[in-house]
C-alpha positions as CSV (number, residue, x, y, z in Angstrom):
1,X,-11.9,-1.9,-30.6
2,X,-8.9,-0.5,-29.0
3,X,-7.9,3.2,-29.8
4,X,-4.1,4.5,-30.0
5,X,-3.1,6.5,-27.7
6,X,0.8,8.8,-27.8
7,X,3.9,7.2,-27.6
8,X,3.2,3.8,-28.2
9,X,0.1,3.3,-25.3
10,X,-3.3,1.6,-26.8
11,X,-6.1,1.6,-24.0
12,X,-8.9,-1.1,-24.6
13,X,-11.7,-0.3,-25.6
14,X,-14.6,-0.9,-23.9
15,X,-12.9,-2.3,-20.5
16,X,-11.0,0.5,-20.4
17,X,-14.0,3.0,-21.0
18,X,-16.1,1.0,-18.3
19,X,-14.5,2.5,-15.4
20,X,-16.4,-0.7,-13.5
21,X,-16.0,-4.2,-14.8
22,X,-15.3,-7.6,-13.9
23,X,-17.3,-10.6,-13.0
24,X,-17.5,-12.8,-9.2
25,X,-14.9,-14.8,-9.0
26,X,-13.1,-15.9,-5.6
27,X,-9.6,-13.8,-4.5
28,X,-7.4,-14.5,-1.9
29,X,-6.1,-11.7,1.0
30,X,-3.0,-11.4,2.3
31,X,-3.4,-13.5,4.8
32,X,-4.4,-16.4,2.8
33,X,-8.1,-16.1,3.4
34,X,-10.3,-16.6,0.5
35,X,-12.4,-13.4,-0.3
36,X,-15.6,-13.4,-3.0
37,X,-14.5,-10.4,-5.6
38,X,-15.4,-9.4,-8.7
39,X,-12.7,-10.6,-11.2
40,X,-11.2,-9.5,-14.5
41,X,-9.1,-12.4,-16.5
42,X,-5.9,-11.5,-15.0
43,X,-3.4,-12.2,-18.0
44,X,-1.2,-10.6,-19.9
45,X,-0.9,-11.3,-23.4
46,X,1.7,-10.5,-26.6
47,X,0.3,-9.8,-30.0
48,X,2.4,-10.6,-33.1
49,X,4.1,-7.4,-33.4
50,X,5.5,-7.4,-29.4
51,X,3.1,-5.2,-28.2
52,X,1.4,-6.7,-24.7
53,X,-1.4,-6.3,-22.5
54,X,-1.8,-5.9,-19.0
55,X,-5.4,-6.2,-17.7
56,X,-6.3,-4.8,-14.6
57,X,-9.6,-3.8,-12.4
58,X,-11.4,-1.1,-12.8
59,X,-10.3,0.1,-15.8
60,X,-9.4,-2.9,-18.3
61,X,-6.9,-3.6,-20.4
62,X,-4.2,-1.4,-21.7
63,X,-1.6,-2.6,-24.3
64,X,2.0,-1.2,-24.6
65,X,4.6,-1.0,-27.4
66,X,7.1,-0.7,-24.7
67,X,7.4,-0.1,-21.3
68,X,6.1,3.3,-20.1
69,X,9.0,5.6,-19.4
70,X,7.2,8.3,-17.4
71,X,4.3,6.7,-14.8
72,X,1.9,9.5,-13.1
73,X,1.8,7.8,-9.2
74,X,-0.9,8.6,-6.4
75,X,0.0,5.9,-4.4
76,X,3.5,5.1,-2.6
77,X,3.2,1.4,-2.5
78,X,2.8,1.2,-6.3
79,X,5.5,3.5,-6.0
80,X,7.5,1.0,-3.8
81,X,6.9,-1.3,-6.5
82,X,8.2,0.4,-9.0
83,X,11.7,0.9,-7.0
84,X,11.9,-2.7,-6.3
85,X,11.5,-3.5,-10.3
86,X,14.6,-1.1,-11.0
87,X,12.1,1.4,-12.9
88,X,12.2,4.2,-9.8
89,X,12.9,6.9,-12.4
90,X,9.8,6.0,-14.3
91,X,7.9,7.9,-11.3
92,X,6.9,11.5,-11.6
93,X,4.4,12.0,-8.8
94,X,3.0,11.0,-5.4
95,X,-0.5,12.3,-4.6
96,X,2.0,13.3,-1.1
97,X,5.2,12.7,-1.5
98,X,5.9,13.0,2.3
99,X,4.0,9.8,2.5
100,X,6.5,8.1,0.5
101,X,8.7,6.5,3.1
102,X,12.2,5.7,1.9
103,X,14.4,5.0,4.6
104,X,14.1,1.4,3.9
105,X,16.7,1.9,0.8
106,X,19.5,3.2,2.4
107,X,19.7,-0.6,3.7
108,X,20.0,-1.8,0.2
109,X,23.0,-1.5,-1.7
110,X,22.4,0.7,-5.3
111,X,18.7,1.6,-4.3
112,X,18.3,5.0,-3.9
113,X,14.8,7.5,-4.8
114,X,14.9,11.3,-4.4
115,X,11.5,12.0,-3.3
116,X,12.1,15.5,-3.6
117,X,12.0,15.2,-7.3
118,X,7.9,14.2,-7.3
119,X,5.4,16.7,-8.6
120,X,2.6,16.4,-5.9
121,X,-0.9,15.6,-7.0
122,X,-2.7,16.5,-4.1
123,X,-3.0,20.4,-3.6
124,X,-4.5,22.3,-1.0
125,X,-7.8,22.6,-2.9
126,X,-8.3,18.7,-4.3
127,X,-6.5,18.0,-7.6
128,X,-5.9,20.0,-10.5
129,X,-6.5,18.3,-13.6
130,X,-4.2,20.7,-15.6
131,X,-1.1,18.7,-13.5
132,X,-2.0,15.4,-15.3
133,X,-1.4,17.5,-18.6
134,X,1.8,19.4,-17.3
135,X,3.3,16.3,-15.8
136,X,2.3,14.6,-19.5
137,X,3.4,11.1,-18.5
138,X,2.9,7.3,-20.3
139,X,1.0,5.9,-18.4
140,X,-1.1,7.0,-14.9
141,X,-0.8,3.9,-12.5
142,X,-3.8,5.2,-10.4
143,X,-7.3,3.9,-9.8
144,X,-9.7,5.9,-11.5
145,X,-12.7,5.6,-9.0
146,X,-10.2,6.5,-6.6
147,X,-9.9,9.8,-8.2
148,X,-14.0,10.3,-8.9
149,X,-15.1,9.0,-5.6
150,X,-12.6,11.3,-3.2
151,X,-14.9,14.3,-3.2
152,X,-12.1,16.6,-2.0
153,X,-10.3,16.0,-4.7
154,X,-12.7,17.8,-7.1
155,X,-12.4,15.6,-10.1
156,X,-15.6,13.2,-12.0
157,X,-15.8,10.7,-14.5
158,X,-15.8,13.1,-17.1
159,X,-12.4,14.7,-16.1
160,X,-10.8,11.2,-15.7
161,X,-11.9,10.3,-19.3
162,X,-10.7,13.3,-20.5
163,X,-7.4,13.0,-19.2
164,X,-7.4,9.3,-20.5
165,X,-8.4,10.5,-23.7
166,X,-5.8,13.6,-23.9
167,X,-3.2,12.0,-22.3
168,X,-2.4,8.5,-21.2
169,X,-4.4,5.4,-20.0
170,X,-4.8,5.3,-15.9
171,X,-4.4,1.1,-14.6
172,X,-4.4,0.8,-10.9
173,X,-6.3,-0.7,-8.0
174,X,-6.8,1.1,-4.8
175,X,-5.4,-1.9,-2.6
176,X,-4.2,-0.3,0.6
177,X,-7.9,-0.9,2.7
178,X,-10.6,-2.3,1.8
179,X,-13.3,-0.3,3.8
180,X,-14.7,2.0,0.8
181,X,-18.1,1.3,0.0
182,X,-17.6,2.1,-3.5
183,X,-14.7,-0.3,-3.9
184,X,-17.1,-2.6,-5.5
185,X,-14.7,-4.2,-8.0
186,X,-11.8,-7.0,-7.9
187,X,-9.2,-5.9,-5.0
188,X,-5.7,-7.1,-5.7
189,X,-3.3,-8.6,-2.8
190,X,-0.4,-7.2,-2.6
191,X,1.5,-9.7,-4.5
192,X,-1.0,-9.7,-7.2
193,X,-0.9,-5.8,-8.2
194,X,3.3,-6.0,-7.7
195,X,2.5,-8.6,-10.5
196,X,1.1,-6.7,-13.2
197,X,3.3,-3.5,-12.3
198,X,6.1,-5.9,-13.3
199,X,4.1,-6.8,-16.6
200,X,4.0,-3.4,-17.2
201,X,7.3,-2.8,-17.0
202,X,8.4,-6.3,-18.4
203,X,10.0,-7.1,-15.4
204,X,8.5,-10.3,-14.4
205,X,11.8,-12.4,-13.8
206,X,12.2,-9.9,-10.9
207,X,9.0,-10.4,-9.6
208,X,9.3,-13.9,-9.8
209,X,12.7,-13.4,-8.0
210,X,10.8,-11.3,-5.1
211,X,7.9,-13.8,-5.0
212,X,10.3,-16.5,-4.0
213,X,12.2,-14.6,-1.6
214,X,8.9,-13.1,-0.2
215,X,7.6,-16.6,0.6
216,X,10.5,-18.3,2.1
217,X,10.5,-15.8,4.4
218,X,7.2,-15.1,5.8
219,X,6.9,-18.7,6.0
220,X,10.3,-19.3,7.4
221,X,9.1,-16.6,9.8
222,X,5.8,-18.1,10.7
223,X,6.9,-21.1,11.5
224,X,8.4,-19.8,14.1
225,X,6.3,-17.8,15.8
226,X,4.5,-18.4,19.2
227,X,1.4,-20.4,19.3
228,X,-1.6,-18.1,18.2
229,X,-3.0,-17.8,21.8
230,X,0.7,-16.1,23.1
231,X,0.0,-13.6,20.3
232,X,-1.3,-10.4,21.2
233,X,-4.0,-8.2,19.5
234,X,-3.4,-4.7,18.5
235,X,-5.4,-1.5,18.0
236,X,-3.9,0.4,14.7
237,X,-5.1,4.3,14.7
238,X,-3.7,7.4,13.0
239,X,-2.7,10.7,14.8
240,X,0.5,12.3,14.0
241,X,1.0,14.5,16.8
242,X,3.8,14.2,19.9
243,X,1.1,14.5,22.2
244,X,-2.1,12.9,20.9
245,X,-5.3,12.7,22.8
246,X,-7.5,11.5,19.4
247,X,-7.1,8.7,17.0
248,X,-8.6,7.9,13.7
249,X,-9.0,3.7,14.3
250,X,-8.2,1.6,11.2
251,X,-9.3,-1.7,11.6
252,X,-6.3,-4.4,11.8
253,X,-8.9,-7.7,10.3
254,X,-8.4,-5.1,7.1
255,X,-7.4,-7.4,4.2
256,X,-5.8,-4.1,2.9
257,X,-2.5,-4.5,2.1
258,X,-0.7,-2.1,4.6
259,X,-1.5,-5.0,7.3
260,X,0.1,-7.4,5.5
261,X,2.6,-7.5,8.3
262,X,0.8,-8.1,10.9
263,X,-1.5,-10.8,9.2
264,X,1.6,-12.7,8.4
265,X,2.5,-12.2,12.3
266,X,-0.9,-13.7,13.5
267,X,-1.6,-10.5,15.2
268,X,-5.5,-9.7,15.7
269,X,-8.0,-6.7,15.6
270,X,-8.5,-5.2,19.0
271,X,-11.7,-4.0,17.7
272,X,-13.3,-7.1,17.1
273,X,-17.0,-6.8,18.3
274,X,-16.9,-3.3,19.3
275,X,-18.9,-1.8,16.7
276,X,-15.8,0.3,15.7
277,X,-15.3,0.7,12.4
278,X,-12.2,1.2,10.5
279,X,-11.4,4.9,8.6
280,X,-12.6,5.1,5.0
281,X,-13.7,7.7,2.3
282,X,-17.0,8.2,4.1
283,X,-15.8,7.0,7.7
284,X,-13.8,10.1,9.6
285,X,-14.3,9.6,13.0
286,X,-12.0,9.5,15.9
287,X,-11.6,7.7,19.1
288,X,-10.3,9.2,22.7
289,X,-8.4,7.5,25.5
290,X,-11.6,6.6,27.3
291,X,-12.5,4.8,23.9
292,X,-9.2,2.7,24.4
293,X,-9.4,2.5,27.7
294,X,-12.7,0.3,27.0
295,X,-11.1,-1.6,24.7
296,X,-7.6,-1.9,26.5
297,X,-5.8,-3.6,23.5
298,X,-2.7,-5.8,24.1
299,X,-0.4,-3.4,21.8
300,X,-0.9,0.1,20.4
301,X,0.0,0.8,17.0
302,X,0.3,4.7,15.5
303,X,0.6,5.7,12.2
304,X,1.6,9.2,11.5
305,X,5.2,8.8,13.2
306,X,7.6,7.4,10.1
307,X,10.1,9.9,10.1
308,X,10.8,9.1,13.7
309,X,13.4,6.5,14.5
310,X,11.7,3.6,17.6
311,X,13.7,5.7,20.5
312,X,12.2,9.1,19.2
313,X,8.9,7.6,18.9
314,X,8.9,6.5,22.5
315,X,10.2,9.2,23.3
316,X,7.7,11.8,21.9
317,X,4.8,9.4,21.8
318,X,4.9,7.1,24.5
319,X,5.9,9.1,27.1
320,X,3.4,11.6,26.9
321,X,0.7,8.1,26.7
322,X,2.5,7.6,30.2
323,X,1.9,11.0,32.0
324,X,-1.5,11.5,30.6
325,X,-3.9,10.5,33.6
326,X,-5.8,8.3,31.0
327,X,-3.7,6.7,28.7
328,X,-1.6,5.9,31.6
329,X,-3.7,3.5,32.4
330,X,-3.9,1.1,28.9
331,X,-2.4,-2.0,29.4
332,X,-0.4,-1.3,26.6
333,X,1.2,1.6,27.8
334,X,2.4,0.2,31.0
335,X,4.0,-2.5,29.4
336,X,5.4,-0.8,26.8
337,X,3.6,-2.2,24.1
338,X,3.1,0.8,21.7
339,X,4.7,0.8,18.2
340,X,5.1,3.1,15.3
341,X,2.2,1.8,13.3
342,X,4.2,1.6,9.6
343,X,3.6,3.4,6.4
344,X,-0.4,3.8,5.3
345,X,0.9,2.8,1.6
346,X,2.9,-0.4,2.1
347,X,5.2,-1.8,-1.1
348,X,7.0,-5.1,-1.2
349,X,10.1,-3.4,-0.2
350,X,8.2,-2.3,3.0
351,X,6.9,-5.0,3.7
352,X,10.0,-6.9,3.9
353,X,11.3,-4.5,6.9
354,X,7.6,-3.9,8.5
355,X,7.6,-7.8,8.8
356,X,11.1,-8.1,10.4
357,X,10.7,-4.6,12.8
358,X,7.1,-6.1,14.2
359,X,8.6,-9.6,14.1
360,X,11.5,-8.4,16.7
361,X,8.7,-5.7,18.0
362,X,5.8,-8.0,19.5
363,X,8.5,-10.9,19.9
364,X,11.8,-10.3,20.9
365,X,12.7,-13.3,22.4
366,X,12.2,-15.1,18.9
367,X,13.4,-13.0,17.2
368,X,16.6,-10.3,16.9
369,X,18.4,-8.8,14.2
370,X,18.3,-9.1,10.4
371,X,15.4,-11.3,9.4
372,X,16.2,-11.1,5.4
373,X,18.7,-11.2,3.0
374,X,19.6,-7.4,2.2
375,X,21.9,-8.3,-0.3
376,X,20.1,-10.6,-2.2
377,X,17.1,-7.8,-2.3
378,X,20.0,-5.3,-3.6
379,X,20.7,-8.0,-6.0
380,X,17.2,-8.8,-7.7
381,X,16.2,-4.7,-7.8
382,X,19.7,-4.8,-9.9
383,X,18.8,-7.8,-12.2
384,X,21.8,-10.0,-10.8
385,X,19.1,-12.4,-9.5
């Protein structure tokens, strides 16, 4: 039986109290490589009087009156999503806003997000659940078991159901990695949870728009790209310092969606068969220069370093990498080969320049310039599609 809930927001019942649910059914990554999941029905449906469902793993179905006009975010890429659908000033909050990257929009013409305006979830002591009151919003676009099984936030089951109950519903999947061991539920591809964000928005003639566009250009871009045996691997890590000398490794063969980009590119884990495992909830460790030097990856890729333009990157970065009497010696060092490693929470709208900047990155002599329409992006987040 499904429950009312303010301003117009019914959560469902028992798939929405069931902060686990779904049943095996097979998924498919970004890459295109089918993955065995547990499933929920996927649809979204309209009942007589215009209200509508969107159903989504872990926490069920939700129905709507209308489309929210104030969304609690934790994650930028939903964020992201949200932009591209024309509904940026439904968000209210990043878990860290510094993590939203927005450069991206000063390349398309109307889009524009002030990221200063977010309320931040994540304090210097976890999460307070008093913000999820104060910020009062429609609807909170964040995975539940996100919340409950980050210990450092501070929050259980019981405080996520209160808020739900108090509130507003929570819909969201944690789709960025997929190394948490208690991730145990349907995963979405990045394509699939832009989806139902557009179903909760009603915005689906946009995302069809940006499906289309998406796929005429990763395939118009793959079909030009070097044969898979002139593509080089890559070793992805975190460490946001100028002068790093420890990495946290993620793990490139990731179907997470912030690789998107490179599995579209044909690029491949350097840590394949090295016993290495990729950062998680329960995974913090960290690898040296020696580490690497075992390894000796084709390309270096490090996330921390979004605010910095490519020249200030290799500036900082790289050209500490080539005076350090280790990491001088990486292959990928010598030869240049170490990149920026993109945004941890990657949207559509990032993905569209992440594809293009590694596409002209790993091969320049394929490809130059502007890989994508800008314009007809602009276009489609303004409904002129």
């Amino acid at each position: 039986m499904e429950r009312p809930t303010r301003r117009g927001l019914l959560a469902g019942g028992a798939a929405a109290t069931a902060l686990l649910a779904g049943c095996t059914s097979t998924d498919t990554g970004d890459d295109g490589t089918p993955t065995s999941t547990p499933a929920d029905t996927a649809t979204e449906t309209a009942t007589p009087d215009s209200s509508y469902d969107v159903e989504m793993a872990p926490a069920g179905t939700v129905t709507f009156d209308a489309p929210p006009e104030s969304v609690t975010h934790y994650f930028p890429d939903y964020g992201d999503m949200a932009v591209a659908l024309g509904h940026g000033d439904s968000v209210v909050s990043m878990g860290l806003p510094s993590r939203f990257h927005t450069s991206h929009y000063d390349e398309l013409d109307g889009v524009r997000f002030d990221v200063d305006s977010l309320t931040k979830l994540n304090g210097d002591s976890g999460i307070d659940k008093e913000v999820f009151y104060e910020l009062d919003a429609d609807l909170h676009l964040v995975d539940p078991q996100w919340l409950v099984h980050n210990s450092f936030f501070g929050l259980d089951e019981a405080d996520v159901a209160e808020v739900r109950e108090n509130v507003a519903p929570f819909l969201g999947n944690t789709i960025f990695r997929r190394t948490d061991s208690w991730h145990d539920y349907r995963y979405y591809t990045l394509y699939e949870a832009f989806e139902k964000v557009a179903q909760v928005h009603r915005e689906e003639a946009k995302f069809e728009a940006f499906r289309a566009l998406h796929d005429e250009y990763v395939e118009r871009v793959q079909s030009e790209l070097p044969s898979e045996g002139d593509r080089p691997n890559a070793l992805l890590t975190f460490a946001a310092a100028d002068d790093p000398e420890a990495f946290y490794p993620y793990r490139v063969s990731d179907e997470g969606t912030n690789k998107k980009q490179f599995h579209d590119l044909g690029i491949t884990d350097a840590l394949a068969g090295t016993g290495i495992e990729g950062l998680s909830t329960n995974d913090r460790g960290q690898i040296d220069y020696e580490t690497m030097l075992e390894v000796d990856p084709d390309s270096i890729l490090v996330r921390g370093h979004e605010t910095k333009t490519e020249q200030e990157f290799r500036d900082t970065v790289l050209a500490f990498m080539r005076e350090h009497s280790v990491a001088s010696d990486l292959t990928a060092v010598q030869e240049g080969q170490v990149f920026r490693g993109g945004p941890i929470y990657a949207g559509p709208l990032h993905h569209l320049f992440l594809l293009e900047r590694y596409a002209t990155g790993f091969f320049p002599e394929t490809f130059s310039g502007e890989l994508f329409d800008r314009g007809r992006v602009s276009d489609i987040v303004a409904g002129e599609n």
